[in-house]
TORKE-468349 format. One record per residue: x negated, z negated, y negated of N, C-alpha, C in turn. Coordinates in steps of 0.05 Angstrom, whole numbers, padded with zeros to 5 digits, always signed. Layout:
XZYXZYXZY...
% end
This chain:
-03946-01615-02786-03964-01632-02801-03960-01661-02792-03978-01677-02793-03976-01698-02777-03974-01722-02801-03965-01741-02798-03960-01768-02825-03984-01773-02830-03984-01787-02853-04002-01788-02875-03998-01819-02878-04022-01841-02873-04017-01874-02876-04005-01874-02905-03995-01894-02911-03984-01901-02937-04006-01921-02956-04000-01940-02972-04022-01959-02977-04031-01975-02967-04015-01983-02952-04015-02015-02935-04022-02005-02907-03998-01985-02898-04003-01987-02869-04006-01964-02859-04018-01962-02833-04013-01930-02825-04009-01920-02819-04004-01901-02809-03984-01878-02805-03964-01872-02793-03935-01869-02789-03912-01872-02781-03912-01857-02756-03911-01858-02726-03918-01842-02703-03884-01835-02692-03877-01854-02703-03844-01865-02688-03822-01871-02699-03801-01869-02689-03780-01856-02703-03773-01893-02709-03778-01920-02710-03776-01936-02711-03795-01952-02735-03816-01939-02737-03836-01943-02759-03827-01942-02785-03804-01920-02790-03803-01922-02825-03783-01948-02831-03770-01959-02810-03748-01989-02812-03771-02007-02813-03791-02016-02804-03807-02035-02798-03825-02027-02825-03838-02005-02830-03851-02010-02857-03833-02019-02880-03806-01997-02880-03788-02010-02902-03787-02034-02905-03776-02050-02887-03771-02077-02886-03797-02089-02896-03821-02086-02900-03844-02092-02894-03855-02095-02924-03846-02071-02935-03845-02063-02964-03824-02079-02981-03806-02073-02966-03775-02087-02997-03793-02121-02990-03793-02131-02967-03806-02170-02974-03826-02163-02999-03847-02146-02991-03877-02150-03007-03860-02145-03048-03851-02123-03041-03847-02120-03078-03829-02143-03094-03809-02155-03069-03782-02176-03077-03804-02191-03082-03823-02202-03061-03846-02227-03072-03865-02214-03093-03876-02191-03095-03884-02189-03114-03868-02195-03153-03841-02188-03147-03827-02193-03175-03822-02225-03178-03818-02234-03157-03811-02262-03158-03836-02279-03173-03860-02274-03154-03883-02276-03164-03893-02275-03195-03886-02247-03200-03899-02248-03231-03874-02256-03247-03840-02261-03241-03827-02280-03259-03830-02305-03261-03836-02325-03232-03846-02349-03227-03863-02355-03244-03884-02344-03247-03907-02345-03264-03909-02333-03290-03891-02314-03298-03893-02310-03324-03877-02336-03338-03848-02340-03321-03830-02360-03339-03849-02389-03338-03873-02399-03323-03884-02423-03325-03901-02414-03348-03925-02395-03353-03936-02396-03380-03920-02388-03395-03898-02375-03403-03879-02385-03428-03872-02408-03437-03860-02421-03419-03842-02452-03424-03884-02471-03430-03905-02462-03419-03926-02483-03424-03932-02465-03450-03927-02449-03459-03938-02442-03491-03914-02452-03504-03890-02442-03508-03861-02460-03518-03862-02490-03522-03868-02506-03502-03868-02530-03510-03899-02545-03497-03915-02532-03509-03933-02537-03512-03935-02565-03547-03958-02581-03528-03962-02608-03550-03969-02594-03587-03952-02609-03600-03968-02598-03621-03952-02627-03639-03977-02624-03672-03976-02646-03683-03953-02651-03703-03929-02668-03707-03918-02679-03716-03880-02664-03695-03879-02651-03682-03864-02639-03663-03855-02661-03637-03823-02675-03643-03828-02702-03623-03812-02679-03604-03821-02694-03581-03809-02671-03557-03784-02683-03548-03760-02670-03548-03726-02675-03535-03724-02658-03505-03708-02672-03496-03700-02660-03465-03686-02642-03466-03684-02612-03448-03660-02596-03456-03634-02592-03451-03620-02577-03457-03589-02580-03444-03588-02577-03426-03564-02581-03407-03558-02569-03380-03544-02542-03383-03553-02527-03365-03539-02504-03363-03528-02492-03342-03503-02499-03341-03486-02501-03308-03483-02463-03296-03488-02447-03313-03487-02417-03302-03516-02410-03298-03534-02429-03306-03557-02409-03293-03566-02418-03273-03556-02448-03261-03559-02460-03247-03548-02448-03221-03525-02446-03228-03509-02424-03209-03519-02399-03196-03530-02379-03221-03542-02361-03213-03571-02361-03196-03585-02380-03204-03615-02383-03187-03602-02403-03167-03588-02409-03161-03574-02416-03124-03559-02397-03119-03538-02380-03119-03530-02365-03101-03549-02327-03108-03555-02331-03125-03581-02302-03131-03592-02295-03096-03610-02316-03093-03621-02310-03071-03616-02316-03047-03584-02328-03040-03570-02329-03021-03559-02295-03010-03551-02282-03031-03550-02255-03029-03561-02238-03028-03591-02249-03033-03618-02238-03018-03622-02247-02991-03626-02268-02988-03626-02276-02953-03603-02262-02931-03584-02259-02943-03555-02245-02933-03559-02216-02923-03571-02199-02942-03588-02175-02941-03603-02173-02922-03622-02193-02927-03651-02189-02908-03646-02198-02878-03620-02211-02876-03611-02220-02850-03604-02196-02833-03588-02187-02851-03570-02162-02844-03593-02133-02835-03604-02134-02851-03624-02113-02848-03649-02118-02825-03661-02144-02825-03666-02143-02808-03663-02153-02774-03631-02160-02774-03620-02157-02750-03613-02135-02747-03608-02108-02756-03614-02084-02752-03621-02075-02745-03649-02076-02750-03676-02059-02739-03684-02076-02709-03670-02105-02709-03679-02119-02684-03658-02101-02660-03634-02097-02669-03624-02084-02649-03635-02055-02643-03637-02034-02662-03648-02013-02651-03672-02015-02642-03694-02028-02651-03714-02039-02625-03707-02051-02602-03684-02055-02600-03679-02078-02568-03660-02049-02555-03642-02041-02564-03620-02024-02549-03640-01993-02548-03638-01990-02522-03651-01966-02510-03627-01943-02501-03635-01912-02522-03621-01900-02516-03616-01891-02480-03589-01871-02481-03587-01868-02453-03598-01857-02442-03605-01832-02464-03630-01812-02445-03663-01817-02450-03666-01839-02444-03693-01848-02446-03707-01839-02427-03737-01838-02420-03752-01838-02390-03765-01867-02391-03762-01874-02362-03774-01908-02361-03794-01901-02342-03818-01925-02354-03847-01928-02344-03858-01951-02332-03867-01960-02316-03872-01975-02312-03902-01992-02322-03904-02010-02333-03928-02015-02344-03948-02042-02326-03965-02044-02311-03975-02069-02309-04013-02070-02311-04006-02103-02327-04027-02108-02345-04045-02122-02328-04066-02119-02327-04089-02131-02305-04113-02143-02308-04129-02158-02304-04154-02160-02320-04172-02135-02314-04190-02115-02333-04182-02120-02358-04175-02085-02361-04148-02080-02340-04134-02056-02353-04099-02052-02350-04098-02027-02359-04069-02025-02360-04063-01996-02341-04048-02000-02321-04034-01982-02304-03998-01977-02307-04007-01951-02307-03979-01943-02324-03960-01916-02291-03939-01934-02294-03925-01912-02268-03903-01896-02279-03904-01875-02279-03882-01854-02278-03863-01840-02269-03832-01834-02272-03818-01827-02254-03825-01817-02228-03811-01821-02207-03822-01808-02185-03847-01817-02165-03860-01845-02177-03884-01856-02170-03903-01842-02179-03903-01834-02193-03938-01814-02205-03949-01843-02230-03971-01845-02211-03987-01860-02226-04010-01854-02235-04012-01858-02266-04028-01841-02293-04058-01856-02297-04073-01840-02293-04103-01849-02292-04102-01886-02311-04123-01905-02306-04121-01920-02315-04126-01934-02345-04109-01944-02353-04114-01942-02388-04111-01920-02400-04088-01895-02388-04088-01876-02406-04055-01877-02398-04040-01870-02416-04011-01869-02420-04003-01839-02428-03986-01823-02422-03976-01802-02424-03941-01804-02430-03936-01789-02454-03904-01793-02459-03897-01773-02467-03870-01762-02475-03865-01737-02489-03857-01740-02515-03859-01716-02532-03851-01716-02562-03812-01723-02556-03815-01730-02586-03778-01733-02581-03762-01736-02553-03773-01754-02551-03758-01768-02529-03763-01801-02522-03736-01819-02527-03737-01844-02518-03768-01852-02494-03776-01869-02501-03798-01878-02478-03785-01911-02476-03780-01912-02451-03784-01951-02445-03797-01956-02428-03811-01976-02441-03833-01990-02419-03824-02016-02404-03830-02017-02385-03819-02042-02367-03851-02054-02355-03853-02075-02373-03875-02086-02361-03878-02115-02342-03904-02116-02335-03909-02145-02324-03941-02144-02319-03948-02172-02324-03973-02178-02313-03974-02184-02285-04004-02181-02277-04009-02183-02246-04026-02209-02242-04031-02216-02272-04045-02244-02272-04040-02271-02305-04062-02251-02320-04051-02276-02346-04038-02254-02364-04028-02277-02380-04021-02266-02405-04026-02247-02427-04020-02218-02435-04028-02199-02442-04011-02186-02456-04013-02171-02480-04004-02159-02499-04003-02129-02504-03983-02112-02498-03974-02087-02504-03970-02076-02532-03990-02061-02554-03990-02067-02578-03995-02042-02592-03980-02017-02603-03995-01996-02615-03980-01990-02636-04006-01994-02664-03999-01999-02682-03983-01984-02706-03989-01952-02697-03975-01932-02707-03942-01925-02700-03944-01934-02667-03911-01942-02672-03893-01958-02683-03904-01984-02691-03905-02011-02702-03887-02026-02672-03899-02029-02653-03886-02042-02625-03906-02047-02615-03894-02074-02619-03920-02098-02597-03895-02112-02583-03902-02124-02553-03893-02136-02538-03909-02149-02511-03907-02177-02511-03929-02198-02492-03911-02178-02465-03934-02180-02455-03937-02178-02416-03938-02211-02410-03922-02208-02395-03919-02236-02388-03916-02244-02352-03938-02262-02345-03941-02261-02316-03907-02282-02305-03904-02270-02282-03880-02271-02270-03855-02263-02276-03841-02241-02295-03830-02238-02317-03824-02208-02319-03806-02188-02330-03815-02171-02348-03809-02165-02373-03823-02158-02381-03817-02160-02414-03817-02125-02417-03791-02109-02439-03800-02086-02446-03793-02075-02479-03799-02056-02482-03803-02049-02504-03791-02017-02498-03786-02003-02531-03785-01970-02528-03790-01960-02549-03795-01942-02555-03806-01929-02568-03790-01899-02571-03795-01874-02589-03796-01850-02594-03810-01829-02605-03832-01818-02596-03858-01814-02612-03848-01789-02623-03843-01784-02649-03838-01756-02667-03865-01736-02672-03884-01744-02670-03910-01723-02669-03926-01724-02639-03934-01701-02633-03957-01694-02614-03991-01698-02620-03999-01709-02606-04030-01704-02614-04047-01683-02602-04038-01665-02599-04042-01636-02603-04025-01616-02606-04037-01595-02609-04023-01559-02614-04000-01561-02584-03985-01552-02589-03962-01546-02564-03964-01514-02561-03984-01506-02545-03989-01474-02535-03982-01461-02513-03979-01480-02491-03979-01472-02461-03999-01469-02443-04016-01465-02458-04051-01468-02442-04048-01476-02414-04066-01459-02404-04077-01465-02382-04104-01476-02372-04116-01469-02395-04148-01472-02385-04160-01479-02422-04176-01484-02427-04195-01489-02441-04197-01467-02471-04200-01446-02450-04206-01422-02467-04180-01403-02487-04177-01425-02470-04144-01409-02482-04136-01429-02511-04154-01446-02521-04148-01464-02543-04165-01458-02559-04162-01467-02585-04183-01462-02611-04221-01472-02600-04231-01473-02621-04253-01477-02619-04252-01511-02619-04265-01520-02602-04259-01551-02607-04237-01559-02593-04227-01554-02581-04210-01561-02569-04214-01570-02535-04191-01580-02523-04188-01579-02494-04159-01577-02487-04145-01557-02460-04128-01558-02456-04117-01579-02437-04099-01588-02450-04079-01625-02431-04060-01620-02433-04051-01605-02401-04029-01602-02396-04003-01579-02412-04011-01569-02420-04010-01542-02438-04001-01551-02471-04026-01563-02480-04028-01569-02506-04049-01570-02516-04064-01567-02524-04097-01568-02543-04093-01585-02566-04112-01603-02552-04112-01632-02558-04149-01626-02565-04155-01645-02592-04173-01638-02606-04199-01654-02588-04223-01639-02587-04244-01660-02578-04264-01671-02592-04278-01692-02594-04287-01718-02617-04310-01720-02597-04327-01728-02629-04345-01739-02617-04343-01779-02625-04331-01775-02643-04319-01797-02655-04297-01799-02675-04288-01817-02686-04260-01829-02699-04261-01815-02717-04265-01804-02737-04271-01775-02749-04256-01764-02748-04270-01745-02731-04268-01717-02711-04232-01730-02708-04222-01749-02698-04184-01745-02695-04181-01747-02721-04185-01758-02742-04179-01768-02763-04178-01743-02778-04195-01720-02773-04201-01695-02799-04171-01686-02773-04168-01683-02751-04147-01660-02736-04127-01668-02736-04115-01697-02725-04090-01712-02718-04079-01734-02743-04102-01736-02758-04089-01759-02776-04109-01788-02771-04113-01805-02795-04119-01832-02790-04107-01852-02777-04124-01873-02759-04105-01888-02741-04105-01878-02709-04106-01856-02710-04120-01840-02678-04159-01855-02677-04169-01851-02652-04179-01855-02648-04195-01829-02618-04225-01827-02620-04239-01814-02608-04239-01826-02571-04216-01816-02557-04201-01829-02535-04225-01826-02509-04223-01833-02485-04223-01835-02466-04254-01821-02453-04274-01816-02440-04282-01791-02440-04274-01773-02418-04275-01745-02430-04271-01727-02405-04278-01710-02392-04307-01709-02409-04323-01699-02401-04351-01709-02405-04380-01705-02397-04409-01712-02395-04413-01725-02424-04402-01705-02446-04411-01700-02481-04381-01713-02492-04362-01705-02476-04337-01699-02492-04310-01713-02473-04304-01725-02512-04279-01738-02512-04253-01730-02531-04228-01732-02516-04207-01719-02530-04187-01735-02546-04177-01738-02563-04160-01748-02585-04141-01756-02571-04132-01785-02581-04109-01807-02576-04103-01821-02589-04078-01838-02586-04080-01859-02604-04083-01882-02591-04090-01909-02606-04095-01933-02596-04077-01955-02584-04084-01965-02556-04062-01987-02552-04085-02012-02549-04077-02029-02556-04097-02055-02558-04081-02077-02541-04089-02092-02529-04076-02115-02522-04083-02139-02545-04064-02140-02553-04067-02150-02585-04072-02180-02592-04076-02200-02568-04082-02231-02574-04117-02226-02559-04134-02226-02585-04158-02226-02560-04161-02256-02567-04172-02258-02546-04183-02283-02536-04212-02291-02539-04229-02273-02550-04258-02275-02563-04282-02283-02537-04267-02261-02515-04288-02259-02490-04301-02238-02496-04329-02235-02486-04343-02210-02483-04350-02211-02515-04359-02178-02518-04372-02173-02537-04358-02168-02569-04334-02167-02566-04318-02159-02580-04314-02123-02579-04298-02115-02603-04282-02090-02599-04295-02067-02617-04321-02062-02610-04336-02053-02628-04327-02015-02614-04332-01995-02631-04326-01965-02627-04347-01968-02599-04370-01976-02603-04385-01969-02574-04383-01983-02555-04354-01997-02551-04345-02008-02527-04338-01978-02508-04335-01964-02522-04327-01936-02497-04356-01924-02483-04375-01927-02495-04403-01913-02476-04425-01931-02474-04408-01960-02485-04437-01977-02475-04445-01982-02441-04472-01974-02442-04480-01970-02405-04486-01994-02390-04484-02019-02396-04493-02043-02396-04472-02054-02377-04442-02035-02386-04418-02051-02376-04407-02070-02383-04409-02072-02410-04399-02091-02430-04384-02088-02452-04381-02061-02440-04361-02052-02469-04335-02051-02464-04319-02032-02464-04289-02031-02464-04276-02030-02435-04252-02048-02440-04244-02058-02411-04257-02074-02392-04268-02089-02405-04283-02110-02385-04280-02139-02389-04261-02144-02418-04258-02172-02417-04233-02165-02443-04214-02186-02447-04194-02188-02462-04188-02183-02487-04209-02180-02497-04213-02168-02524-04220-02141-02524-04228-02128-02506-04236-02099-02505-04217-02085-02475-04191-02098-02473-04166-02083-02456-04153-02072-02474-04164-02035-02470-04151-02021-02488-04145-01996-02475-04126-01980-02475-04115-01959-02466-04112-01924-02502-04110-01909-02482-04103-01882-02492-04082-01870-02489-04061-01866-02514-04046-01853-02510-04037-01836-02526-04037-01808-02504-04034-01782-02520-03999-01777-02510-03994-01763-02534-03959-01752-02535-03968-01723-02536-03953-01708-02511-03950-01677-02510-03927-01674-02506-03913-01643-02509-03898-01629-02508-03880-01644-02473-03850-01640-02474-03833-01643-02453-03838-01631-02427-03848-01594-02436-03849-01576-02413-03886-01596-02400-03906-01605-02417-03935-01619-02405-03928-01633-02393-03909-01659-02402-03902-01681-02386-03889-01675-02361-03872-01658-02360-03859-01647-02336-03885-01638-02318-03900-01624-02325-03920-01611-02316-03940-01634-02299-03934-01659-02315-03957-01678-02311-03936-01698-02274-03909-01702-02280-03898-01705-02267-03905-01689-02237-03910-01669-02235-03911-01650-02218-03937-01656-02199-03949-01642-02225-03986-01649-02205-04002-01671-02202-03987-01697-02230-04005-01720-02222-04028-01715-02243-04043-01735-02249-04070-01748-02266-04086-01727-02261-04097-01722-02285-04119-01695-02277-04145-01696-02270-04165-01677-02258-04189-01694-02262-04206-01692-02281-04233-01705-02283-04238-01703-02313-04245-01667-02327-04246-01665-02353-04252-01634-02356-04288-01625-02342-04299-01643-02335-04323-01627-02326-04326-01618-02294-04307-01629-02276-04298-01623-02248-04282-01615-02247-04255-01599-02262-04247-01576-02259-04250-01557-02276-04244-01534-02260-04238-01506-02279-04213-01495-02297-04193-01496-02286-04166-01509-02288-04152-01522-02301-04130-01526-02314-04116-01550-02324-04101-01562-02312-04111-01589-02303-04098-01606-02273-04102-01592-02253-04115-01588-02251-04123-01575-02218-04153-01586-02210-04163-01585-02180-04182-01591-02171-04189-01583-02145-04207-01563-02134-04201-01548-02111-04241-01550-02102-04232-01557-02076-04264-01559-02069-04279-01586-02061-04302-01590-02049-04312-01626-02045-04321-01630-02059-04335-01612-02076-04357-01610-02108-04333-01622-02126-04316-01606-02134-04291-01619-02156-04279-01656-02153-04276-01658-02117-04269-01678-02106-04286-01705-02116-04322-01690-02105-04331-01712-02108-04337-01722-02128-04338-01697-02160-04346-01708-02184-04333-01731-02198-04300-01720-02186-04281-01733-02197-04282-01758-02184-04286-01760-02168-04284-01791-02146-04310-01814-02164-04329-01797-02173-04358-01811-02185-04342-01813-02216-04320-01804-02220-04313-01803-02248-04287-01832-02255-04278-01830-02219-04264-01856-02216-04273-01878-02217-04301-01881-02204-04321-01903-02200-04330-01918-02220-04320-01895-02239-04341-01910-02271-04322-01920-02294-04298-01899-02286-04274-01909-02302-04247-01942-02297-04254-01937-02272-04231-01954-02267-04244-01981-02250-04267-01985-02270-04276-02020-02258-04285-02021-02234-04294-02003-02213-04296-02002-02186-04333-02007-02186-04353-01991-02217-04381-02005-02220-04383-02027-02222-04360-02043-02229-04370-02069-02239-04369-02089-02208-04367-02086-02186-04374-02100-02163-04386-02086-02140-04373-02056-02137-04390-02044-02114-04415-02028-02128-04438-02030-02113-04455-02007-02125-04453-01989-02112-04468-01970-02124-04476-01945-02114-04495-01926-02104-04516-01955-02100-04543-01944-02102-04565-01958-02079-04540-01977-02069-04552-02012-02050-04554-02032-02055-04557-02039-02084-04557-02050-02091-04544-02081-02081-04549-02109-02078-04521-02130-02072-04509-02130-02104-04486-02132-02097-04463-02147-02112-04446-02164-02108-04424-02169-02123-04399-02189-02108-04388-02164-02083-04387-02145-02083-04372-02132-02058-04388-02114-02060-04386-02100-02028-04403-02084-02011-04400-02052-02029-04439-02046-02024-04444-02021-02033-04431-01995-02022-04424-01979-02044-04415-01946-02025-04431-01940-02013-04459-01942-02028-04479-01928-02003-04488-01932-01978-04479-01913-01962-04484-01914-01932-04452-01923-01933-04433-01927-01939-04412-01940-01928-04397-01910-01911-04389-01888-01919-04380-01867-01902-04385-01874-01868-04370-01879-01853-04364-01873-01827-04386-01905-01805-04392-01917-01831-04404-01949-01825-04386-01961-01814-04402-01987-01792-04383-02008-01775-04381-02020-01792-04361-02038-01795-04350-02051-01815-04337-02085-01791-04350-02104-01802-04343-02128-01794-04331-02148-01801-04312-02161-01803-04301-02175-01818-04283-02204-01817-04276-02209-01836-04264-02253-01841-04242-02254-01815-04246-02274-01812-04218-02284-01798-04212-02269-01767-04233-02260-01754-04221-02257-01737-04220-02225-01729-04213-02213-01754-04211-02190-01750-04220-02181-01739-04214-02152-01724-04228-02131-01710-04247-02114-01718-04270-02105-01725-04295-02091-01724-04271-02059-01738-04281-02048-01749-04265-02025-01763-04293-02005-01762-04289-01972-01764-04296-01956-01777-04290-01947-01814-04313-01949-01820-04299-01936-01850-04291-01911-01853-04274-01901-01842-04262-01874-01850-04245-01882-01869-04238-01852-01866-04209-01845-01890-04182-01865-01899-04180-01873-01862-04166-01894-01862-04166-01918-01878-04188-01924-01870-04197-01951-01875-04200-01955-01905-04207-01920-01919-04215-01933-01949-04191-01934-01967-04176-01914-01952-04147-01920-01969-04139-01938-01966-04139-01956-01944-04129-01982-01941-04139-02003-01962-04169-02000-01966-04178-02013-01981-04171-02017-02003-04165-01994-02021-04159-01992-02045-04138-01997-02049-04102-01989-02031-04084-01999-02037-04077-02025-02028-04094-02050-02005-04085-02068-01996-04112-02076-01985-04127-02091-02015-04160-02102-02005-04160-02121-01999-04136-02138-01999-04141-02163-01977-04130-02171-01954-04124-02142-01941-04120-02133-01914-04137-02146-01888-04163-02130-01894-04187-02142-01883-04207-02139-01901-04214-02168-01904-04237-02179-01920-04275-02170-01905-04282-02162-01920-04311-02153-01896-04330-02189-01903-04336-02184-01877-04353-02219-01877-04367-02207-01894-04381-02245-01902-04399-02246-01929-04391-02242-01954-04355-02228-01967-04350-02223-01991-04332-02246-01993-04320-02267-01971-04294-02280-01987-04289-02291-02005-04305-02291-02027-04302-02297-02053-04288-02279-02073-04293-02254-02061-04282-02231-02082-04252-02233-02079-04243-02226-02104-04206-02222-02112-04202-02192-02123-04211-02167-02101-04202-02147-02118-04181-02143-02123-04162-02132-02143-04136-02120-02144-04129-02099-02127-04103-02096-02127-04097-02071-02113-04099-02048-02136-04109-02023-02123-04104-02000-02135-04094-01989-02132-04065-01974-02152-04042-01955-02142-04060-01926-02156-04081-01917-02134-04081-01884-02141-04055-01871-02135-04058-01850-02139-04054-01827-02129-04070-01813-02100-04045-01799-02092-04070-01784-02064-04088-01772-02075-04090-01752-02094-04111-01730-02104-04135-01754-02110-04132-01779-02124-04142-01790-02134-04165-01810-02106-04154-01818-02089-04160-01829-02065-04176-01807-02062-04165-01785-02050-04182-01764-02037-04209-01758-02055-04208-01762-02080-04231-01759-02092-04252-01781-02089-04240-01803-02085-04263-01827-02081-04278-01821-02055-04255-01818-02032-04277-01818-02011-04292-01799-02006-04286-01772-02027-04309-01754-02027-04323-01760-02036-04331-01772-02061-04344-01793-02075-04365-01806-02053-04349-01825-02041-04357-01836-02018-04381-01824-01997-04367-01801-01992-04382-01788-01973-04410-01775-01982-04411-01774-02001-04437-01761-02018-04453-01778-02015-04449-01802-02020-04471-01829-02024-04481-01829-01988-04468-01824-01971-04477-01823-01947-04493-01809-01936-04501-01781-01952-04509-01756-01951-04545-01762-01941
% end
């Protein structure tokens, strides 16, 4: 059974959450009592010596013990609250030994997340295991950016030149832990990730009736269909773009989510140890409508869906087209096995295979004339992931 929000806040994901709500709670009720004695003892003493006719008013005694007591009273409250919460500052700062470390970097406007071994996890989606230490080791690749999910209660600035980290322990899964292989092998409503059946949404709902409130209707992964996560926000927006509205995930305009500072937001689902292991192994999956499989992808059909699935996900529409279009950087179409000319001197290239992986991991290698204005980032795919673009690629050439 998965937590249940409380009044105030919501729902405890992490083994760090019930110190941070406590603490959160004992301030609110201490100010709440303080509050209604503050204010009860002022309308007493204003009805008590309140004006009345022939009543001459005298000053009152001193009273050296109560004086005493309302100065050191709440010294022994501050003492407490010191204590307690330098506490919780250390077990948020000290990272157990058997943790797994991640690498996190923040980018305009996403988050790329690396995993033991160099396996790097589709973009804006985060993968971790149940009960088990997670530390993140981050840094920005440009400005200033915020690491923030609210069910664990752990926020921490990305900070350019720097790294800043955080850790975490997620005690619930956001899905069934079955072993699945495939789809069919899960309830009705479902999808299998990485051998867990993880619920699919059409919206915030749909997680809310299966995983609990505070989840959110994640990522898509298919044409119709999206699967349950929870939320990471980069938590200082800056009031670019449109704001952080639910239809930042399927607005077609390209104005919705991940495209400006207020809408840098990531997915992250917690599965089972033996998934994550699993995920370690084969790498980022492709989406559920180009394979058959769970994490698997076999074929140029699977390749190329997934490559058209990269195109749309990971910021690559928002400068190249796909159709001829001009933009800030050169169209896919027709680009497969095109001369390619370029800044500075450079030598005249073929676009092959070569050339596009180069692109993607090191685009200001060679600049193609006519774009020197563009600043793309580097992209750390994956090979499966590469290989799917330029099948991608190759289709538009067709």
């Amino acid at each position: 059974m998965n937590p249940e929000p409380t009044i105030q806040m919501p729902a405890q994901w992490s083994t760090i959450a019930p110190e941070v709500d406590y603490m959160y709670y004992f301030i609110y009720w201490v100010s709440v009592v303080f509050t209604i004695g503050i204010f009860g003892s002022m309308g007493w003493f204003m009805w008590k010596y309140r004006r009345r006719p022939g009543v001459k008013a005298k000053p009152t005694g001193h009273n050296f013990g109560l004086e005493i007591f309302w100065t050191f009273t709440p010294l022994l409250l501050l003492a407490y609250l010191f204590h307690a919460g330098f506490q919780g500052y250390l077990h948020g700062t000290v990272v157990p030994d058997d943790h797994v470390e991640i690498r996190v970097r923040g980018m305009q406007w996403n988050w790329e997340f690396e995993h033991p071994g160099g396996v790097i996890d589709t973009y804006n989606e985060l993968k971790v295991p149940v009960n088990k230490p997670v530390q993140l080791i981050m840094s920005s690749n440009d400005v200033l950016h915020s690491f923030y999910v609210p069910l664990f209660r752990v926020k921490r600035d990305v900070v350019p030149g720097m790294y800043t980290s955080l850790w975490f322990e997620a005690t619930h899964t956001t899905g069934e832990v079955t072993g699945c292989t495939q789809d069919a092998q899960c309830g009705e409503g479902q999808s299998c990730y990485y051998g867990n059946c993880i619920a699919q949404c059409q919206q915030d709902s749909d997680c809310w009736e299966a995983i609990g409130e505070g989840s959110w209707c994640g990522g898509q992964v298919g044409d119709e269909t999206r699967i349950c996560a929870l939320p990471v926000f980069c938590a200082e927006y800056c009031g670019a773009g449109s704001g952080i509205t639910r239809s930042a995930f399927d607005d077609p305009d390209g104005s919705g989510r991940n495209t400006n500072h207020s809408t840098m937001m990531a997915d992250l689902r917690i599965i089972s140890q033996e998934g994550y292991d699993r995920f370690l192994e084969v790498g980022p999956p492709p989406p559920a409508e180009c394979a058959t499989t769970d994490a698997t992808c076999e074929g140029e059909e699977c390749k190329a869906c997934w490559g058209q699935s990269l195109y749309q996900s990971s910021g690559c529409s928002a400068c190249h087209s796909s159709d001829g279009s001009p933009g800030p950087a050169p169209t896919w179409q027709g680009l497969w096995e095109n001369q390619r000319t370029f800044m500075n001197g450079a030598e005249p290239a073929v676009a092959d295979r070569n050339y596009i992986r180069e692109s993607i991991l090191n685009p200001q290698a060679r600049i193609v004339e006519g774009f020197g204005n563009v600043a793309m980032p580097a992209y750390r795919l994956s090979d499966n992931q590469i290989d799917a673009i330029i099948a991608y690629i190759q289709t538009l050439s067709e």
